[in-house]
N, CA and C atoms of all chains as a GROMACS GRO file, in nm:
protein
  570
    1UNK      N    1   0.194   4.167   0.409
    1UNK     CA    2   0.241   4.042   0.345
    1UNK      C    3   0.384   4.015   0.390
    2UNK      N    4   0.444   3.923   0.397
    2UNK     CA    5   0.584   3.846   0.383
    2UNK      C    6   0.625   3.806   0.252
    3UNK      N    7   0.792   3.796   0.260
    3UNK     CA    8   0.847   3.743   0.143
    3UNK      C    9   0.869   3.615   0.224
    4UNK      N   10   0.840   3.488   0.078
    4UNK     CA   11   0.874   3.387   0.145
    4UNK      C   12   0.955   3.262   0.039
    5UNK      N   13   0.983   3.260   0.040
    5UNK     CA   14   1.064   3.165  -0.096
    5UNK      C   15   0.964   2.960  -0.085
    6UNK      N   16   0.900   2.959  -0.239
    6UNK     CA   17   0.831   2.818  -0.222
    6UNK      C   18   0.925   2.732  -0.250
    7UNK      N   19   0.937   2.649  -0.109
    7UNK     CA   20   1.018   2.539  -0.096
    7UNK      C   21   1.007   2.365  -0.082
    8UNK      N   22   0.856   2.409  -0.132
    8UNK     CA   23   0.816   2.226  -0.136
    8UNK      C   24   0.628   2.268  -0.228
    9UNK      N   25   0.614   2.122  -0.208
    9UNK     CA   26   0.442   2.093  -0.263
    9UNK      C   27   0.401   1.986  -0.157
   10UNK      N   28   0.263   1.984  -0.079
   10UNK     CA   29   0.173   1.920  -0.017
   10UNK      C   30   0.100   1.852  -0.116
   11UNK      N   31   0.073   1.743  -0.126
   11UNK     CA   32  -0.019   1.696  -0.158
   11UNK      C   33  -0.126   1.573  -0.078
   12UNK      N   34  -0.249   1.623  -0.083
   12UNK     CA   35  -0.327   1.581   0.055
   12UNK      C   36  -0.466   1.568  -0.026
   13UNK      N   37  -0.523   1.422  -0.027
   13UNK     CA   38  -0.682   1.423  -0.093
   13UNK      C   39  -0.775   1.422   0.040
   14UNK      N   40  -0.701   1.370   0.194
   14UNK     CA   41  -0.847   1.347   0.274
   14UNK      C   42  -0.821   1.493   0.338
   15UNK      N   43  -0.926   1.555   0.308
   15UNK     CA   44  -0.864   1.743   0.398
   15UNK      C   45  -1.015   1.757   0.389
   16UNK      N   46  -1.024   1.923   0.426
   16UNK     CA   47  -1.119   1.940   0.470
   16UNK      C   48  -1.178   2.005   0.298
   17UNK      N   49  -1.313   2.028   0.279
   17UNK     CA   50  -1.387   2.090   0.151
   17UNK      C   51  -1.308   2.233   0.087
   18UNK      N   52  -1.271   2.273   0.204
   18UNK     CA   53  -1.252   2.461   0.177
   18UNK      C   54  -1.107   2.447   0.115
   19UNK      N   55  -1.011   2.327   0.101
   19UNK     CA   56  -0.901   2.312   0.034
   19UNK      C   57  -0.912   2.186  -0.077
   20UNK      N   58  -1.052   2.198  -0.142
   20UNK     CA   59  -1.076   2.088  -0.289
   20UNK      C   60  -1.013   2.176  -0.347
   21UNK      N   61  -0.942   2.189  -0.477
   21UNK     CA   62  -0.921   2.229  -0.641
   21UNK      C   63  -0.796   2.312  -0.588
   22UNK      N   64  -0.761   2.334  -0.442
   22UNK     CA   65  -0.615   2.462  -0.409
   22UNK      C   66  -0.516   2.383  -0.431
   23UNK      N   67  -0.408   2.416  -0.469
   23UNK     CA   68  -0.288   2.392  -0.472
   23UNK      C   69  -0.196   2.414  -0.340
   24UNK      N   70  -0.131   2.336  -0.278
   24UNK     CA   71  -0.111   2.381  -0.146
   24UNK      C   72   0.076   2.350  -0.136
   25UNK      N   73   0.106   2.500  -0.135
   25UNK     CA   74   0.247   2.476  -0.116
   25UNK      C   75   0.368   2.552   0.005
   26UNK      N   76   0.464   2.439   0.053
   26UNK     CA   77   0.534   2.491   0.149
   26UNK      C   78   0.594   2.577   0.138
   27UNK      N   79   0.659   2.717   0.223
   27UNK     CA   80   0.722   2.841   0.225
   27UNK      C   81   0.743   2.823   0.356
   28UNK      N   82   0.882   2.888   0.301
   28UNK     CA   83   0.977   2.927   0.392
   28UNK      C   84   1.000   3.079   0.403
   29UNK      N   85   0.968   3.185   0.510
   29UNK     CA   86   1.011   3.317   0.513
   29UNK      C   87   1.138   3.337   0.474
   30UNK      N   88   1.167   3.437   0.424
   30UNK     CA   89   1.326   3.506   0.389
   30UNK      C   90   1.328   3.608   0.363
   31UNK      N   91   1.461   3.648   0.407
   31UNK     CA   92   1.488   3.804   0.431
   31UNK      C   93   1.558   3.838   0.300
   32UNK      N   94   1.576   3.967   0.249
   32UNK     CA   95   1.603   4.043   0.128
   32UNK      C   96   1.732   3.937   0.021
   33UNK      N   97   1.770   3.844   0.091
   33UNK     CA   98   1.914   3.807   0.016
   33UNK      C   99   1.850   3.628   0.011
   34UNK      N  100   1.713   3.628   0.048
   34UNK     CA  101   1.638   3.481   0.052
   34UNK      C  102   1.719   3.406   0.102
   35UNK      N  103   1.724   3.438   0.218
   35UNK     CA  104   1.811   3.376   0.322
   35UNK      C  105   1.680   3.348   0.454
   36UNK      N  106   1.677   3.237   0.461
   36UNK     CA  107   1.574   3.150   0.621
   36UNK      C  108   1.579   3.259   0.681
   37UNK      N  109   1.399   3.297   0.730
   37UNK     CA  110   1.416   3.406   0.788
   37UNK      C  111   1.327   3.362   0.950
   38UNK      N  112   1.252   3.205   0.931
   38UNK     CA  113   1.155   3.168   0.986
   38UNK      C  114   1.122   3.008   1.016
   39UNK      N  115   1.036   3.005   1.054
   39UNK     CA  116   1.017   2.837   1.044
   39UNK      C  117   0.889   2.785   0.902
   40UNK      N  118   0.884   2.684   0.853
   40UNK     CA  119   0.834   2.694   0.768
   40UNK      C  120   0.651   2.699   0.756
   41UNK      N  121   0.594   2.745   0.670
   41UNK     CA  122   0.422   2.709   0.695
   41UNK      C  123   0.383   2.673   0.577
   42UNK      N  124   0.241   2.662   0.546
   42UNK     CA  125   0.171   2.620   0.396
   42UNK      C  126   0.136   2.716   0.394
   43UNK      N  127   0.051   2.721   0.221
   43UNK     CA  128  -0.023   2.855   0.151
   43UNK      C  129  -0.110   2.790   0.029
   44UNK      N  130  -0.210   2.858   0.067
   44UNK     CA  131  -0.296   2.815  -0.058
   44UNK      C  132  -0.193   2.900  -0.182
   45UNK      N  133  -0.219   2.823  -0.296
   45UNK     CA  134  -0.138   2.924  -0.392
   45UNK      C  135  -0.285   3.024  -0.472
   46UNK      N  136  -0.244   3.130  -0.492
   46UNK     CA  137  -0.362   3.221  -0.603
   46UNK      C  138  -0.284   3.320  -0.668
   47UNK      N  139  -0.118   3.236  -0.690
   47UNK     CA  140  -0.053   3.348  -0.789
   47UNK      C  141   0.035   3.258  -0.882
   48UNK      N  142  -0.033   3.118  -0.931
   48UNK     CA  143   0.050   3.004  -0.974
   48UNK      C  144   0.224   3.024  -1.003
   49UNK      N  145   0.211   3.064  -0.808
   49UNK     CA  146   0.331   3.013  -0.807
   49UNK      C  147   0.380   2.825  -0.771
   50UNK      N  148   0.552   2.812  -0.794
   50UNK     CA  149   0.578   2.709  -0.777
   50UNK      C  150   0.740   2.683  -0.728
   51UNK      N  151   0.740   2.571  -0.705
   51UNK     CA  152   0.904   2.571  -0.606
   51UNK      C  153   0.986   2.632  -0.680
   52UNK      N  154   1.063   2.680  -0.612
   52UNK     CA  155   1.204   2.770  -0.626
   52UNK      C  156   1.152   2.960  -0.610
   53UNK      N  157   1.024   2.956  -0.645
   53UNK     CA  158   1.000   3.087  -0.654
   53UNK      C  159   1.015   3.183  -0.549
   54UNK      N  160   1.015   3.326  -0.553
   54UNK     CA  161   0.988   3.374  -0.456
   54UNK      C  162   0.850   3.479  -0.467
   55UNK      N  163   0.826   3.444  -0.338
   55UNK     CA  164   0.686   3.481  -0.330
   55UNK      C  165   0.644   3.599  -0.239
   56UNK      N  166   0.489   3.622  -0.267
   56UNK     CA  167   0.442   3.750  -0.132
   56UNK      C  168   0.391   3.676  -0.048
   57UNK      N  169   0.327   3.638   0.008
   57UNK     CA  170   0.242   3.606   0.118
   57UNK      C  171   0.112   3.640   0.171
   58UNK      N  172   0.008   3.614   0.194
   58UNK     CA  173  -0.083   3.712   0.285
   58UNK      C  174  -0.148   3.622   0.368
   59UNK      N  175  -0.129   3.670   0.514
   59UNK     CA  176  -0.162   3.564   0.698
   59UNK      C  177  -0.232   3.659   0.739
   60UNK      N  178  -0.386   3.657   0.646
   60UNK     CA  179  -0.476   3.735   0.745
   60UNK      C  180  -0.628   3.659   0.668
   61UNK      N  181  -0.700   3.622   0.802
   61UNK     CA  182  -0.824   3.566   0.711
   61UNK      C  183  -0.889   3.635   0.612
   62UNK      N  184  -0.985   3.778   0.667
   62UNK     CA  185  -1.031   3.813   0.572
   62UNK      C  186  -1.006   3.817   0.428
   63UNK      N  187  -0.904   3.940   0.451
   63UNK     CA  188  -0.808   3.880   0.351
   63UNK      C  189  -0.824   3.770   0.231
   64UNK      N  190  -0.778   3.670   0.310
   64UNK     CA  191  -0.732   3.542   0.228
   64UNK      C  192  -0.894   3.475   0.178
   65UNK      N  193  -1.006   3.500   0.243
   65UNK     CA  194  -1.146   3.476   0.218
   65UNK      C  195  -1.177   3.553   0.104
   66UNK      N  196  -1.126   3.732   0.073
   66UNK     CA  197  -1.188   3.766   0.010
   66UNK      C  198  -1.138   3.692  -0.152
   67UNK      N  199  -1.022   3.706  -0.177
   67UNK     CA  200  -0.901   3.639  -0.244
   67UNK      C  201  -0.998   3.481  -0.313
   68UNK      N  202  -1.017   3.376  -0.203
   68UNK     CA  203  -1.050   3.275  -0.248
   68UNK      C  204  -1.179   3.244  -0.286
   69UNK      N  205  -1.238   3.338  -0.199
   69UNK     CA  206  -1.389   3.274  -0.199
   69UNK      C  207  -1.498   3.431  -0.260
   70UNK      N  208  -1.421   3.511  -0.229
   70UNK     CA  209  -1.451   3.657  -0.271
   70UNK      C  210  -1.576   3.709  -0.225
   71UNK      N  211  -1.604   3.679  -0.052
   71UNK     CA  212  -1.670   3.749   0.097
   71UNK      C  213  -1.563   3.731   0.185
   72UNK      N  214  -1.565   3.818   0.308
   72UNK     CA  215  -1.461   3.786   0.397
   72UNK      C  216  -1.567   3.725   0.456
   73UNK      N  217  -1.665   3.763   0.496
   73UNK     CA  218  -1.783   3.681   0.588
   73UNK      C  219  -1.784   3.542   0.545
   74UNK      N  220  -1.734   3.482   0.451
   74UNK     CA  221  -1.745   3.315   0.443
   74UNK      C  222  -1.666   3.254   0.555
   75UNK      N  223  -1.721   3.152   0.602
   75UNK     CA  224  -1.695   3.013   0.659
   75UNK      C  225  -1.510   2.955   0.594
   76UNK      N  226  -1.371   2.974   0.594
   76UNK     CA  227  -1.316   2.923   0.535
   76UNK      C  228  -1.194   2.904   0.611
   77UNK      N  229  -1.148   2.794   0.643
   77UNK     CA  230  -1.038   2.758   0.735
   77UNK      C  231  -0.924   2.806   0.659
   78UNK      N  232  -0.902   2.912   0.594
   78UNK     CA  233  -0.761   2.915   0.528
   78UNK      C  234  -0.674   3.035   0.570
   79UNK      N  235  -0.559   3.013   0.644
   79UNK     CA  236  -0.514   3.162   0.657
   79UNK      C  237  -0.461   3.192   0.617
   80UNK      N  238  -0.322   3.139   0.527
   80UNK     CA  239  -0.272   3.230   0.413
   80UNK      C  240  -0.266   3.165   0.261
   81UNK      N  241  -0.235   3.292   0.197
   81UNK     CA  242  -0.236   3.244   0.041
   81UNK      C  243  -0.080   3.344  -0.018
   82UNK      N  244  -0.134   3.306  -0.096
   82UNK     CA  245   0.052   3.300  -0.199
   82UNK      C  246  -0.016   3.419  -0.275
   83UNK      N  247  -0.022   3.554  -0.296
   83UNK     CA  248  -0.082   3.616  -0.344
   83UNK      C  249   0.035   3.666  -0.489
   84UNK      N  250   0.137   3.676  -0.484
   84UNK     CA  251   0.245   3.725  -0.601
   84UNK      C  252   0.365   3.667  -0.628
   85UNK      N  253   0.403   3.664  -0.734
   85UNK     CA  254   0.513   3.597  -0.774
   85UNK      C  255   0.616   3.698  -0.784
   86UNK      N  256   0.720   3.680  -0.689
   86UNK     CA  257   0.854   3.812  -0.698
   86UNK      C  258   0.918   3.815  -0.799
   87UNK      N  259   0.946   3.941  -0.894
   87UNK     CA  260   1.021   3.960  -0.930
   87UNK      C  261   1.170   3.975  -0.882
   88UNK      N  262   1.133   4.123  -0.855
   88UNK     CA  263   1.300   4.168  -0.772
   88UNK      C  264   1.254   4.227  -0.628
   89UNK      N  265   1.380   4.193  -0.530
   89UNK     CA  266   1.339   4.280  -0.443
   89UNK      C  267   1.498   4.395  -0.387
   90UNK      N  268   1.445   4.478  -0.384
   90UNK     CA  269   1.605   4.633  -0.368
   90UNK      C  270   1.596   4.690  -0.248
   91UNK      N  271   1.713   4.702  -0.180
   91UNK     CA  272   1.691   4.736  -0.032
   91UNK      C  273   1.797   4.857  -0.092
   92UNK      N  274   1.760   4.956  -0.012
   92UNK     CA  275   1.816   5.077  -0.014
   92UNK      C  276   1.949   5.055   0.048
   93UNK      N  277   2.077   5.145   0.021
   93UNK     CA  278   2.193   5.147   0.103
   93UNK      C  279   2.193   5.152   0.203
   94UNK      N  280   2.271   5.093   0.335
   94UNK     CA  281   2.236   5.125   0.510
   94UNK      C  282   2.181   5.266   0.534
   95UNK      N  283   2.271   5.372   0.433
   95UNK     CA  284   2.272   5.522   0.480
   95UNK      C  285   2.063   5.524   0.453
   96UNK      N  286   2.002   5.474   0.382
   96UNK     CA  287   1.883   5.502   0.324
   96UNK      C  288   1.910   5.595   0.194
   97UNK      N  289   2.027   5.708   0.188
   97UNK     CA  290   2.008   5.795   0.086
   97UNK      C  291   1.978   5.732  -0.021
   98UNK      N  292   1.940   5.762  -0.160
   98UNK     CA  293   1.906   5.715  -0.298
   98UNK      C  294   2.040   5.686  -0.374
   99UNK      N  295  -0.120   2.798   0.747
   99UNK     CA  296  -0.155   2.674   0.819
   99UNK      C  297   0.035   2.573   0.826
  100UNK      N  298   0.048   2.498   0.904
  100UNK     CA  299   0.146   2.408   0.903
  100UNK      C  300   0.133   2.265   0.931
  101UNK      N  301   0.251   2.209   0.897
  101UNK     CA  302   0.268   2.057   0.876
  101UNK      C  303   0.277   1.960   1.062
  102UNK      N  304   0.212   1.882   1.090
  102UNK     CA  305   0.243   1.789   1.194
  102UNK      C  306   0.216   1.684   1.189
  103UNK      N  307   0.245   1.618   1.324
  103UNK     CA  308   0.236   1.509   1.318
  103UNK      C  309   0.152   1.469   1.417
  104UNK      N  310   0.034   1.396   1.419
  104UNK     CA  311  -0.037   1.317   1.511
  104UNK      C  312   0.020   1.241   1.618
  105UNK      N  313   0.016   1.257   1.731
  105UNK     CA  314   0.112   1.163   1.853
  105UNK      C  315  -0.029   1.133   1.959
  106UNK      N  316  -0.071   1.176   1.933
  106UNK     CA  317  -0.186   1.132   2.043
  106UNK      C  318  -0.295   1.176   2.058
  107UNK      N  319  -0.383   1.140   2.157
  107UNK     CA  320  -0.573   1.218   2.196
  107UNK      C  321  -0.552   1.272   2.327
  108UNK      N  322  -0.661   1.338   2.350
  108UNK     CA  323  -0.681   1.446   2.440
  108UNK      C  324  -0.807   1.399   2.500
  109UNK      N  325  -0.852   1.378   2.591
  109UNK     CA  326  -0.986   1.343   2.659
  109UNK      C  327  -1.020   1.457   2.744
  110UNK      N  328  -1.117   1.506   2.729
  110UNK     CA  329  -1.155   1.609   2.873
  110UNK      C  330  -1.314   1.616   2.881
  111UNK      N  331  -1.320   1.579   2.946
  111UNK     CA  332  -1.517   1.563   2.962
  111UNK      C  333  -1.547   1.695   3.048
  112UNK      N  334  -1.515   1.776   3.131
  112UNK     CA  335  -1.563   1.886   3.177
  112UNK      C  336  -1.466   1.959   3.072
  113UNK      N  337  -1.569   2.063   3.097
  113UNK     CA  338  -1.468   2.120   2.898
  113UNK      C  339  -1.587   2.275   2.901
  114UNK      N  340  -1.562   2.377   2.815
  114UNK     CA  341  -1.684   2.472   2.758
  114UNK      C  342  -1.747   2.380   2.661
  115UNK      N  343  -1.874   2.376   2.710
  115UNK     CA  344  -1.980   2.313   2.601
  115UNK      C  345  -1.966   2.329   2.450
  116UNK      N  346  -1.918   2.439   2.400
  116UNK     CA  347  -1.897   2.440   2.259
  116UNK      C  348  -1.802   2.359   2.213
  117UNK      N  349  -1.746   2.280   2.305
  117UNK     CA  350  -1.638   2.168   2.250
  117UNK      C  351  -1.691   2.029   2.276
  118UNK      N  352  -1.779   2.029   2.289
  118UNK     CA  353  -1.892   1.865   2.293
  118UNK      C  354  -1.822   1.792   2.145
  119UNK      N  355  -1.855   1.887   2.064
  119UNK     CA  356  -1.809   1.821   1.979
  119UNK      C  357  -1.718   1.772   1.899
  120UNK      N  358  -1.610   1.848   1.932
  120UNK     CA  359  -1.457   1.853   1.915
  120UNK      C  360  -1.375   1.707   1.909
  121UNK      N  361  -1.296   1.656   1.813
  121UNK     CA  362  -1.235   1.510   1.882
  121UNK      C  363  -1.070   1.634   1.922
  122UNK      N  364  -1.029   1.574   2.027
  122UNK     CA  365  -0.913   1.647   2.050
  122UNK      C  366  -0.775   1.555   2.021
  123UNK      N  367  -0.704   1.614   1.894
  123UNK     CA  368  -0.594   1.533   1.926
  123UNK      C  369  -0.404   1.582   1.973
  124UNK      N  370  -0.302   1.526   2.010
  124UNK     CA  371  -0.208   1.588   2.040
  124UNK      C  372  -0.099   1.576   1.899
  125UNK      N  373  -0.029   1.689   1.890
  125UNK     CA  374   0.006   1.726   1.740
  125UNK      C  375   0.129   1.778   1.828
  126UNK      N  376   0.220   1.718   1.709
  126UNK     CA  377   0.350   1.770   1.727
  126UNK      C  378   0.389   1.867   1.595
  127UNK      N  379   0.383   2.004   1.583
  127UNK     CA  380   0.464   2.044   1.481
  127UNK      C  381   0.559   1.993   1.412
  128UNK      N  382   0.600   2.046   1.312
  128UNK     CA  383   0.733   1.922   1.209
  128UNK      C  384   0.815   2.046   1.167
  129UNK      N  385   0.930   2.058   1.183
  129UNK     CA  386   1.112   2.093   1.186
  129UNK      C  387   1.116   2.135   1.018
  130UNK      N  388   1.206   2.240   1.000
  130UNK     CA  389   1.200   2.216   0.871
  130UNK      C  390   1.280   2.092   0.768
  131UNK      N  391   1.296   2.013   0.879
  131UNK     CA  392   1.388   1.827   0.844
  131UNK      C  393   1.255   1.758   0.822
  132UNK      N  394   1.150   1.779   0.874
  132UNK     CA  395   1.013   1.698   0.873
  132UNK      C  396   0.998   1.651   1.007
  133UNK      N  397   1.071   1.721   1.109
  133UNK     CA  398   1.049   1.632   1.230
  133UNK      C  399   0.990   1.674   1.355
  134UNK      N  400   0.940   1.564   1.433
  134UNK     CA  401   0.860   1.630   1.555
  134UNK      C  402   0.981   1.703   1.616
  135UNK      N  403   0.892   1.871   1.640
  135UNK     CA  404   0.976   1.955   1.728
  135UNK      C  405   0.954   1.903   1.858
  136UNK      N  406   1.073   1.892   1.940
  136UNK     CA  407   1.044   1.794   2.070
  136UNK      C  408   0.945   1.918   2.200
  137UNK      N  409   0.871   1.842   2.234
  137UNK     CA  410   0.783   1.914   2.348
  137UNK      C  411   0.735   2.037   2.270
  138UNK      N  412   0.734   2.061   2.173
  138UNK     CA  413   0.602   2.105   2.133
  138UNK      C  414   0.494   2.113   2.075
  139UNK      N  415   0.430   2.057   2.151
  139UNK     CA  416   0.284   1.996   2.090
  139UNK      C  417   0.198   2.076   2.118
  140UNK      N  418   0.101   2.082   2.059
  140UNK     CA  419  -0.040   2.151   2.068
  140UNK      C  420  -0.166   2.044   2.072
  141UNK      N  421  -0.238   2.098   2.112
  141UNK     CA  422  -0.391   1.977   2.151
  141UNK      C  423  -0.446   2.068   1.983
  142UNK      N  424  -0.534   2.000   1.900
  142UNK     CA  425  -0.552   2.026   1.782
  142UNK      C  426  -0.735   1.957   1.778
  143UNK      N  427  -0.822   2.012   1.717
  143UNK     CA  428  -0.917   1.963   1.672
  143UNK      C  429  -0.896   1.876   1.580
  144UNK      N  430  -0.966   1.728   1.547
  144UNK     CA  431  -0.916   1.711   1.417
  144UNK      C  432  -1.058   1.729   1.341
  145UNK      N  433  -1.055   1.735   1.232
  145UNK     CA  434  -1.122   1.797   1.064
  145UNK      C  435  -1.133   1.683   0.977
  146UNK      N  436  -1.038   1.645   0.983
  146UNK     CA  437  -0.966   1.505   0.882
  146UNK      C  438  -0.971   1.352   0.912
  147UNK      N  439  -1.074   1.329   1.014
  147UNK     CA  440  -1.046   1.181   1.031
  147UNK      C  441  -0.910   1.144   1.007
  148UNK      N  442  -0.801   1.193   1.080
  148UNK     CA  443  -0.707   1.134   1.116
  148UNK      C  444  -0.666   1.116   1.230
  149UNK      N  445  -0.575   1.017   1.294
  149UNK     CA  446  -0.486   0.993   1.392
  149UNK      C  447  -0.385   0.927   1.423
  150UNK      N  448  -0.300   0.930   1.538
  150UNK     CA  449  -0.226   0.881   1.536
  150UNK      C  450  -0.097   0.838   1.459
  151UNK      N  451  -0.006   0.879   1.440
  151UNK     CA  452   0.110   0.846   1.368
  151UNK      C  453   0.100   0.918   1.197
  152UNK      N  454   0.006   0.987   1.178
  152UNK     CA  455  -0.052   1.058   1.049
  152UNK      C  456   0.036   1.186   1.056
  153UNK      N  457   0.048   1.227   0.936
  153UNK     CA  458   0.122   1.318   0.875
  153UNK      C  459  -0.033   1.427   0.844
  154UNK      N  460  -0.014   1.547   0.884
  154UNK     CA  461  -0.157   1.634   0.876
  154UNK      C  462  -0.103   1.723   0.821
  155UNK      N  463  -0.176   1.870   0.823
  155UNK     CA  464  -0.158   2.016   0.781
  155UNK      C  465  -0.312   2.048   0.886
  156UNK      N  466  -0.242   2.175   1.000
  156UNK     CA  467  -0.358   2.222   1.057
  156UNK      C  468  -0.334   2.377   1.017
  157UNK      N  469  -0.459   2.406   1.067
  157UNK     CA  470  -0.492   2.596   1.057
  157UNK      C  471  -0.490   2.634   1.215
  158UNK      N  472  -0.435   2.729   1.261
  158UNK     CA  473  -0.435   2.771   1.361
  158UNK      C  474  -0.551   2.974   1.346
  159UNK      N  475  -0.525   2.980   1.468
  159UNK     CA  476  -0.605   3.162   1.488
  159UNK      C  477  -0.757   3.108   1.483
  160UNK      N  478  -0.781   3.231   1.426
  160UNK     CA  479  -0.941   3.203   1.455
  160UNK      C  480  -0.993   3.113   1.342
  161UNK      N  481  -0.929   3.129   1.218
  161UNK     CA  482  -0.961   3.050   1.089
  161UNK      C  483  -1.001   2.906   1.154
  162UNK      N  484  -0.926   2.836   1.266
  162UNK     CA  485  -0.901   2.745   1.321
  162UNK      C  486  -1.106   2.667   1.335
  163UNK      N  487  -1.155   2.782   1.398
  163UNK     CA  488  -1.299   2.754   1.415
  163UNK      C  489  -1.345   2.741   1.302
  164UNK      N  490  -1.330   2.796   1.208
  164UNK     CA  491  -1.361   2.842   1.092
  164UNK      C  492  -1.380   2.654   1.023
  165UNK      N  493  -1.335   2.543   1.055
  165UNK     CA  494  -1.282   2.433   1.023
  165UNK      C  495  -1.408   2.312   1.091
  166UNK      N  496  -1.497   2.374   1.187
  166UNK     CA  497  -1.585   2.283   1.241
  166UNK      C  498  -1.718   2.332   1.186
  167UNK      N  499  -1.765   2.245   1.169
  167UNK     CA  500  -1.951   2.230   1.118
  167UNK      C  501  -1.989   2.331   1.210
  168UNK      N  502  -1.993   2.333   1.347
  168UNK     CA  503  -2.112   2.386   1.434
  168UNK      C  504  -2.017   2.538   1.414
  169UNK      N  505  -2.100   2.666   1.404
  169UNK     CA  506  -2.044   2.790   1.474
  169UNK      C  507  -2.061   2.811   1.627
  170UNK      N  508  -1.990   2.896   1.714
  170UNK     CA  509  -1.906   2.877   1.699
  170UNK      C  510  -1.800   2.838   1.836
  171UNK      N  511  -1.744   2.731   1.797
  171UNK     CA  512  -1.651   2.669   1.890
  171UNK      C  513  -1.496   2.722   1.860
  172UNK      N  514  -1.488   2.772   2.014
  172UNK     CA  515  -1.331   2.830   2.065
  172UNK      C  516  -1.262   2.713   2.030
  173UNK      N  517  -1.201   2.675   1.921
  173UNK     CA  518  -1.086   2.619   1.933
  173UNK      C  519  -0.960   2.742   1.843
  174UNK      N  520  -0.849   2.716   1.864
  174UNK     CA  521  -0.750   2.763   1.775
  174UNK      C  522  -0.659   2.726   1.678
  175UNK      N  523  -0.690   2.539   1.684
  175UNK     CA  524  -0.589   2.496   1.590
  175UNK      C  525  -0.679   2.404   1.581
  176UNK      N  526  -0.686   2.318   1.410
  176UNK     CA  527  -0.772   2.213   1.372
  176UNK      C  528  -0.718   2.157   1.256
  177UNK      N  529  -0.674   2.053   1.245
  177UNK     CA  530  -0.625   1.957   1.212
  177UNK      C  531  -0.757   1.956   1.054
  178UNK      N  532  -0.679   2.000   0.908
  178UNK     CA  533  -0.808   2.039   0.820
  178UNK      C  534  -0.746   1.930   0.701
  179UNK      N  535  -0.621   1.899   0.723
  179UNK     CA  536  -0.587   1.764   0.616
  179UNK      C  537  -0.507   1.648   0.636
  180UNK      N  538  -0.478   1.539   0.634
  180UNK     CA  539  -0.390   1.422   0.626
  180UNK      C  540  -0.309   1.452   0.488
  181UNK      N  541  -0.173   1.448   0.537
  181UNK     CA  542  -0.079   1.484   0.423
  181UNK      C  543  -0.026   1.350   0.372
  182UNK      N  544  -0.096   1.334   0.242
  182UNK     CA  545  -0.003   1.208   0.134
  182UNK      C  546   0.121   1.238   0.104
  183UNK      N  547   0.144   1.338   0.061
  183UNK     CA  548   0.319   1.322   0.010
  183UNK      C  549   0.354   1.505   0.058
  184UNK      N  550   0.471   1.519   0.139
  184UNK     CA  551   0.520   1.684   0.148
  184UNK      C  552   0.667   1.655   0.098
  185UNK      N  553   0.639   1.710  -0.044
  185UNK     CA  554   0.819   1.704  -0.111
  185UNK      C  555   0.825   1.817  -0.073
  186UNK      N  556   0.988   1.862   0.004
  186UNK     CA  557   1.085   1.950   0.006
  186UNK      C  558   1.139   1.944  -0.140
  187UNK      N  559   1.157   2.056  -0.216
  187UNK     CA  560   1.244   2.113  -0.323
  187UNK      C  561   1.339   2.167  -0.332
  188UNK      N  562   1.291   2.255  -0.206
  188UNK     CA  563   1.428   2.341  -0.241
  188UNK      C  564   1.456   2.348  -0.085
  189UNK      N  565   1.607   2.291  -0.023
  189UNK     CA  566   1.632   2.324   0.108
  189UNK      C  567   1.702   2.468   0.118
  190UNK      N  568   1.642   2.510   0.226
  190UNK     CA  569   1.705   2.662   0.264
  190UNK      C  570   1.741   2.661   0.430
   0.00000   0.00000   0.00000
């Protein structure tokens, strides 16, 4: 997964079937201090998240098939979804020690 | 999946047969300003009965096939919505 901070909302009625009833929102990657880490993409949401949040990510079909549709073997144009809503995130000191 | 913009069609009549059915269109990715990234476009299936000057959201990778009726056609990117409204919230 990626951290990615939600930085907008899509809203789109002529799309394809496999995105009826999703919520579809823009993210931006970011690194530990949610600082632009990337260029931006969409995400189905399945962790009602919403702007300002920070989020997990997951950019892998199966994956994201089993998540939405719950087979990876389904038919589903979606490659990522918004799987968690961040709490905190703690990066160890440069040294790594504790 | 990400945000573009419709700029044009793609014609190719000798082609792999699994793309008979394909409409091909030319897609400009969008900036995180909303704007066409210059010269880079991708040729895109479209999904969405859209074109031209349209605001979309495509899927790229293999999901990309994943987006046409027939199984299965090599494409990698397919054009799966026409975007009504993309509010930015929060700029970063």
């Amino acid at each position: 997964m990626i951290l990615g901070r939600v930085t907008g909302t899509v809203v789109s009625t002529v799309k394809h079937p496999a995105y009826e009833g999703h919520k579809l929102l823009m993210v931006t990657p970011v690194d530990e201090h949610g600082r632009r880490a990337g260029d931006d993409f969409l995400a189905v949401d399945s962790a009602q998240a919403g702007a300002g949040d920070t989020v997990l990510v997951l950019k892998e079909g199966n994956g994201v098939r089993q998540i939405l549709v719950g087979d990876p073997t389904a038919v589903l144009p979606i490659l990522e979804t918004i799987v968690a809503v961040v709490d905190l995130v703690q990066v160890a000191p440069a040294g790594g020690e504790r | 999946m990400f945000l573009a913009r419709v700029v044009g069609s793609v014609v190719a009549t000798v082609k792999y047969e699994g793309l008979e059915g394909a409409k091909l269109l030319l897609v400009a990715p969008l900036d995180k300003n909303g704007q066409a990234k210059p010269g880079a476009y991708i040729v895109a299936c479209d999904e969405a009965q859209s074109g031209p000057g349209d605001t979309v959201f495509c899927v790229s990778a293999r999901e990309a096939s994943h987006a046409l009726p027939v199984r299965f056609v090599p494409v990698d990117a397919a054009i799966v919505g026409v975007v009504d409204r993309a509010d930015r919230e929060v700029i970063l």
